[in-house]
C-alpha positions as CSV (number, residue, x, y, z in Angstrom):
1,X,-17.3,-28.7,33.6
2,X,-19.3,-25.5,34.2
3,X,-20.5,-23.1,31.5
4,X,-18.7,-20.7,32.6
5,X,-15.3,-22.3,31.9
6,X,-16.4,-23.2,28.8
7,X,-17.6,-19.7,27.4
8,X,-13.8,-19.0,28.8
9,X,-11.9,-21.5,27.3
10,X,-13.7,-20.2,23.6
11,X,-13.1,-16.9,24.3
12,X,-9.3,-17.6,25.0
13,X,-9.2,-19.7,21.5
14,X,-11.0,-16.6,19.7
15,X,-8.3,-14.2,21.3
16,X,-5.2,-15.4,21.9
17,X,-3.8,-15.5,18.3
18,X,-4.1,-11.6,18.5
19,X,-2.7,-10.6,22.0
20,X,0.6,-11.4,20.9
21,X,2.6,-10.1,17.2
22,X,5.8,-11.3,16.6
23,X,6.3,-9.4,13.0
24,X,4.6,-7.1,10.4
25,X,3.0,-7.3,7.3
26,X,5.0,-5.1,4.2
27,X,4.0,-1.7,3.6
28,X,0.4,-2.1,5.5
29,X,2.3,-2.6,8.9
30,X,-0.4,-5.2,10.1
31,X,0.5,-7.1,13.1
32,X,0.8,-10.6,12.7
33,X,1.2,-13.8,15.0
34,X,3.0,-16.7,13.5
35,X,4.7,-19.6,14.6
36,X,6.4,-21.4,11.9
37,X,9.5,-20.8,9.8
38,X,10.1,-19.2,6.2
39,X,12.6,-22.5,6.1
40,X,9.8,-25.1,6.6
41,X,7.0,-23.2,4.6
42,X,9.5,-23.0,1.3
43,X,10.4,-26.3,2.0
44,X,6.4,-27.5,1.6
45,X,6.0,-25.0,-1.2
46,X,8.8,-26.5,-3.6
47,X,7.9,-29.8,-2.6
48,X,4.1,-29.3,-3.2
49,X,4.5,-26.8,-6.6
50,X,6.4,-29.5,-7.8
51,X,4.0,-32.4,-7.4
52,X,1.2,-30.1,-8.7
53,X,3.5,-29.8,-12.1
54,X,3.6,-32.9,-12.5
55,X,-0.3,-34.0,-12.5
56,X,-1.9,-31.1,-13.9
57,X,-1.1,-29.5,-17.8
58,X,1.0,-26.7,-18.8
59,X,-0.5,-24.8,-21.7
60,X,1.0,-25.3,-25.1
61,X,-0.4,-21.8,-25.5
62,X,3.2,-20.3,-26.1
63,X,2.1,-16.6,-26.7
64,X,-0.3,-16.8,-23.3
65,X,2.6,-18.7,-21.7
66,X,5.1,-15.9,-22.8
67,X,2.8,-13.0,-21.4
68,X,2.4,-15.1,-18.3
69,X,5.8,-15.4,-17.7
70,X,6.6,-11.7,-18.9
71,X,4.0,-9.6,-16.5
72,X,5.5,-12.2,-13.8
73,X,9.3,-11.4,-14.3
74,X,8.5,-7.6,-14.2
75,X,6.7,-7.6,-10.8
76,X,9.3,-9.7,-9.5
77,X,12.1,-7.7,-10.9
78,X,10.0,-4.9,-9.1
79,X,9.6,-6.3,-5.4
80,X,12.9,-7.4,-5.7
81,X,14.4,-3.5,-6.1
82,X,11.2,-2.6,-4.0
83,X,13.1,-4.8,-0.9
84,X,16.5,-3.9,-2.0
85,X,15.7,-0.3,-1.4
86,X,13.9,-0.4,1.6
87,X,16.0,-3.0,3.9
88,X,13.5,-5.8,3.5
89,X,15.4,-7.9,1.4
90,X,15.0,-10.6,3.8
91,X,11.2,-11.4,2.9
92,X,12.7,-12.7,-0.4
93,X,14.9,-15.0,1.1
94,X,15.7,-18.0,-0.9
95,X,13.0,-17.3,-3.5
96,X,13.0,-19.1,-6.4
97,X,10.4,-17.6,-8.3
98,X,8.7,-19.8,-10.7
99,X,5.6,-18.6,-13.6
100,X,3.2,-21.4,-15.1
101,X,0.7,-21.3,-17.4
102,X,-1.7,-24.4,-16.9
103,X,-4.1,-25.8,-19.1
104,X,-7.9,-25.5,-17.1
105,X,-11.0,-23.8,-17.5
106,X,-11.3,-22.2,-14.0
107,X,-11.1,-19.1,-13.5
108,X,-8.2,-19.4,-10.9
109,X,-4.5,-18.1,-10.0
110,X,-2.1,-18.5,-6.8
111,X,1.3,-18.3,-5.6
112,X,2.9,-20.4,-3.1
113,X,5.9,-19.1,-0.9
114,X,8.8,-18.4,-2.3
115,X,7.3,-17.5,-5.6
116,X,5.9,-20.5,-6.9
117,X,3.0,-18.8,-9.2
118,X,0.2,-20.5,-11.3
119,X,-2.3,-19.1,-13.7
120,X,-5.3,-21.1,-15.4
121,X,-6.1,-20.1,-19.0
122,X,-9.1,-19.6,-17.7
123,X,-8.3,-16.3,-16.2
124,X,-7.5,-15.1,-19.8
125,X,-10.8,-14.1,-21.0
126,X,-11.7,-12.1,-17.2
127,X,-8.4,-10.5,-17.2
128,X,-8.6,-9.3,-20.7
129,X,-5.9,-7.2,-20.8
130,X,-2.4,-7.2,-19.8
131,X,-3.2,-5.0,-16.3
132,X,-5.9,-7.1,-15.5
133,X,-3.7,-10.3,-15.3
134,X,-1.0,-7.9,-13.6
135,X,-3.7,-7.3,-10.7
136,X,-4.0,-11.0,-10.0
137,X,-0.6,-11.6,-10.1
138,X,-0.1,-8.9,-7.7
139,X,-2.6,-10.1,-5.4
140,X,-1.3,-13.2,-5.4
141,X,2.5,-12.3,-5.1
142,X,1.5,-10.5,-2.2
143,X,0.2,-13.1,-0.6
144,X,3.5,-15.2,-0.9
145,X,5.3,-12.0,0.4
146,X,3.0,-10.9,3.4
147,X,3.6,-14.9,4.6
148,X,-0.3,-15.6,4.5
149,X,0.2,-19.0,4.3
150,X,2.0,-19.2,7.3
151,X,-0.6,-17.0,9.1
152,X,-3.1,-19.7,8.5
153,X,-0.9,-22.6,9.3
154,X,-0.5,-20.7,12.7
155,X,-4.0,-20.2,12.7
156,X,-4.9,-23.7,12.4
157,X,-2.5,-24.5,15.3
158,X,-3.9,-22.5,17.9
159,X,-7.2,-23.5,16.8
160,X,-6.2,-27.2,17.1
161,X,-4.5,-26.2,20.2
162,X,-7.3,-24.8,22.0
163,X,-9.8,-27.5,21.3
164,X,-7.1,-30.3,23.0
165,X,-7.9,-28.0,25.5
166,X,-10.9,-27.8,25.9
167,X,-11.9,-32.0,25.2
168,X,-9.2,-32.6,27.6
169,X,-11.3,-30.2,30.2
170,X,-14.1,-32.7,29.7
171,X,-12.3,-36.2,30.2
172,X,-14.7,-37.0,32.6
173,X,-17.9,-36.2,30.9
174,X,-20.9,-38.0,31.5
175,X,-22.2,-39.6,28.2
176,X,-25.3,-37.6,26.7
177,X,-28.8,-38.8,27.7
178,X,-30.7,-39.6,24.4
179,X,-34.0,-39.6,25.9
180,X,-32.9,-35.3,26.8
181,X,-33.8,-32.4,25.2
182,X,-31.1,-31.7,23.9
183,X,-30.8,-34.2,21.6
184,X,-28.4,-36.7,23.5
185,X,-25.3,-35.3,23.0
186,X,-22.4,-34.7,26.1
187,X,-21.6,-31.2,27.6
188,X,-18.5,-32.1,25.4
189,X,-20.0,-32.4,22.2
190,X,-21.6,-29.7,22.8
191,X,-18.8,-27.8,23.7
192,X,-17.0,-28.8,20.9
193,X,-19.6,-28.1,18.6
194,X,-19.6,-24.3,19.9
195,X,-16.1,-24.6,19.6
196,X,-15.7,-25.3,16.0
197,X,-18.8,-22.9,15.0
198,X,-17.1,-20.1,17.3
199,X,-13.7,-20.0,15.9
200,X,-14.8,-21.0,12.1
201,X,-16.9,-17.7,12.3
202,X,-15.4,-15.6,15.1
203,X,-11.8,-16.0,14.0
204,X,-10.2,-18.4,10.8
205,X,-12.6,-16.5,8.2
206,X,-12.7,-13.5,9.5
207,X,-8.9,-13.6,9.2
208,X,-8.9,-14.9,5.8
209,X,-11.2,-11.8,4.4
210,X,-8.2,-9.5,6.2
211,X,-5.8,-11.4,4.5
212,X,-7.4,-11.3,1.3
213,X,-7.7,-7.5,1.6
214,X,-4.6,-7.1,2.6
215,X,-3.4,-8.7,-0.6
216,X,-5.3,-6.7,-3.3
217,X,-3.7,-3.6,-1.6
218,X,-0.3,-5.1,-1.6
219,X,-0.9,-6.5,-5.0
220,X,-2.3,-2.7,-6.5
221,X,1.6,-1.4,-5.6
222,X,3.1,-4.0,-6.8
223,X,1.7,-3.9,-10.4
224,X,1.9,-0.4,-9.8
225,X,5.5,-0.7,-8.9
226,X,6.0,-3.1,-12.3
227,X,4.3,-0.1,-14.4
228,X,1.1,-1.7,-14.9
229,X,-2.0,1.0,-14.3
230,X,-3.3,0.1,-10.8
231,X,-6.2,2.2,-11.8
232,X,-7.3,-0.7,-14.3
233,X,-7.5,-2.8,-11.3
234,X,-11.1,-2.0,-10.1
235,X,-12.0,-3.0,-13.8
236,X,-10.9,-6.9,-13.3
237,X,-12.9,-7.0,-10.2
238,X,-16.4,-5.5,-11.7
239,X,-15.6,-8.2,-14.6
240,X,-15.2,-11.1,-11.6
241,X,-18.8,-9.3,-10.2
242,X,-20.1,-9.7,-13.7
243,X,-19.5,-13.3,-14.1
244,X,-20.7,-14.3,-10.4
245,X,-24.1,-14.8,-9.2
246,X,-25.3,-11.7,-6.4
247,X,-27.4,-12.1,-4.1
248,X,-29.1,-9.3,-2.0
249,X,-30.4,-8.9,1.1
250,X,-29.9,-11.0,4.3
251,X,-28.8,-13.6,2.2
252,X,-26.2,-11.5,0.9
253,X,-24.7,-11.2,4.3
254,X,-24.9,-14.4,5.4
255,X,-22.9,-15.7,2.6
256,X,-20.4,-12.6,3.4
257,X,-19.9,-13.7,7.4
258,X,-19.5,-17.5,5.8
259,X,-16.9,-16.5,2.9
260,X,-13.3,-16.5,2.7
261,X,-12.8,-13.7,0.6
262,X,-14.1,-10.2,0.6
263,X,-17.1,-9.4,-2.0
264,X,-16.4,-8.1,-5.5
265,X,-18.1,-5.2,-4.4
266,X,-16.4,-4.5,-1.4
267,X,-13.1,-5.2,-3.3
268,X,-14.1,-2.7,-6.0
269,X,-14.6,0.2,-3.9
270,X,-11.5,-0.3,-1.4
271,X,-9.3,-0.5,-4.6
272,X,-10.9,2.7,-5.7
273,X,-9.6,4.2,-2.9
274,X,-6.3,2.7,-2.6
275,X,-5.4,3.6,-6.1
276,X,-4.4,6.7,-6.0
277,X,-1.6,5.8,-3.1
278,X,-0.9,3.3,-5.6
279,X,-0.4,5.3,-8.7
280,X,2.2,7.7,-6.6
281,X,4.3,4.1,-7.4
282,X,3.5,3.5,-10.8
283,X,4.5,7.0,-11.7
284,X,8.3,6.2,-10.5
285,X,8.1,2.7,-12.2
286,X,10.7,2.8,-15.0
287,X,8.7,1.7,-17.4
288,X,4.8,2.3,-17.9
289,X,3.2,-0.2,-19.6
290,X,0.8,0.3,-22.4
291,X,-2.9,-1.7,-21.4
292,X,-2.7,-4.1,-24.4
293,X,-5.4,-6.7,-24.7
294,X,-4.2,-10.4,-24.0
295,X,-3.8,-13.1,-26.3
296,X,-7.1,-15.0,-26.6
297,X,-8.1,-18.7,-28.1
298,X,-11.3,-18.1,-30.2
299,X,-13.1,-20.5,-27.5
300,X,-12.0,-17.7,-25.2
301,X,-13.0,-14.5,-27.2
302,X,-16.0,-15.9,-27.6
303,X,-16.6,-16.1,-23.6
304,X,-15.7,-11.9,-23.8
305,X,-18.6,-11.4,-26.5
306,X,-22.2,-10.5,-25.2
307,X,-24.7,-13.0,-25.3
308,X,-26.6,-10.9,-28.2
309,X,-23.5,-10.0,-30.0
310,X,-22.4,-13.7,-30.9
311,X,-22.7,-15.3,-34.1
312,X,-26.7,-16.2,-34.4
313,X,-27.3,-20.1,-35.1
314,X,-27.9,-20.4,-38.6
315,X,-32.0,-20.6,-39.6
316,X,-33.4,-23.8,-41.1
């Protein structure tokens, strides 16, 4: 197989998923390309959420567990009137929304579709206060909502799809000398190499940093929609930027083409500017919620406190 048909074959992979849209993302009116049901993807979810209950700890934190459970009821209640109102009730279909508090250090949260939502108690002492774990809850509720999850799985599958393809193209490939330049591998290995590298690159994480995008501005309306301050939401992100490492430079952009998700930076300015779109919602929310600080374990103020402002070691 000529080069030629092979630089065409990856080009096809890289841009087929986007010559066709079969629906829309909410609100931001993104086109989207996916080929599996709401049916089999809340089937997965329940079945997965439930097995994931069952080996990991719930908190026995009942005062984080409560606020949890609260800020997750009120952007529900929220998107739920949200879809009533506008005719989109049919993104909620069969929800079953579900809030869990589990017991882990990292610094994590997500929400599976149909509403199947974790947070880790370590997100208490980042979120801080009740808007900041409204934001993540948001942004992950939107996910669920937007169907990223089946995006991806539909990603995958073209992606597997295209390099079948192309390894079938090369069924007839000469084995690679390993006395060559070029290191012994096939025109198929090669191929397939370029392949994975491409699309990897060129196409899943690009994708992915959309996605994630797309979720922090769905998840800014929704809090705002809940009555949480959306405004606050640029705060939780520069305390995420705080905690991480930053690099600079060309390093910093290598890391950004090979990452999933958006920088805290680049997250902190875009919700800058979405929020005042946002706060057009959170001034019709029925109720406006007051930014109270969350509930924190001593362990866990004591992560909030400045290095130079916790208790000194006693001198000998």
């Amino acid at each position: 197989m000529n080069l030629r048909n092979c630089l065409l074959a990856l080009v096809l992979a890289l841009i087929l998923p986007t010559l066709t849209a079969c629906t829309e993302a909410p609100i931001t009116g993104r086109s989207q390309f996916i080929m599996v049901s709401d049916a089999s993807m809340l089937s997965a979810s329940q079945e997965s959420y439930a097995e994931f209950l069952e080996t990991n700890e719930l908190s026995d934190n009942t005062e984080q567990t409560a606020v949890v459970k609260r800020i997750g009821k009120d952007i529900q209640n929220a998107v739920e009137t949200w879809a009533q109102d506008t005719g989109q009730t049919d993104l909620l279909e069969n929800y079953e929304w579900e809030f869990n508090l589990v017991q882990s250090d990292q610094v994590n949260a997500w929400c599976m579709p149909g509403g199947k939502i974790v947070v880790y108690t370590g997100m208490f002492p980042v979120a801080e206060t009740e808007a900041g774990l409204a934001t993540i809850m948001g942004h992950e509720v939107a996910h669920a909502i937007a169907r990223h999850g089946a995006e991806q799985v539909t990603s995958n599958m073209v992606v597997g799809a295209g390099g079948a393809l192309l390894a079938a193209a090369f069924n007839d490939d000469e084995p690679g000398d390993p006395n060559s330049t070029d290191g012994g591998y096939s025109d198929e290995q090669i191929a397939m190499i370029s392949y994975g590298i491409l699309t990897q690159v060129g196409l899943l994480l690009p994708h992915s940093r959309t996605q994630e995008r797309e979720a922090d501005h769905l998840g800014l309306i929704y809090m705002a929609m809940a009555g949480y301050n959306p405004e606050k939401a640029p705060e939780l992100w520069q305390r995420m930027a705080d905690r991480g490492k930053s690099s600079s430079g060309l390093l910093k952009s290598f890391e950004t083409i090979l990452s999933t998700h958006p920088t805290n930076e680049e997250r902190i300015i875009n919700l800058r500017d979405l929020a005042p779109d946002a706060m057009r919602y959170y001034r019709n929310a029925p109720t406006r919620h007051e930014d109270k600080k969350l509930p924190l374990t001593p362990e866990q103020t004591a992560e909030t406190e400045p290095a130079d402002a916790q208790t000194p070691e006693p001198q000998t």
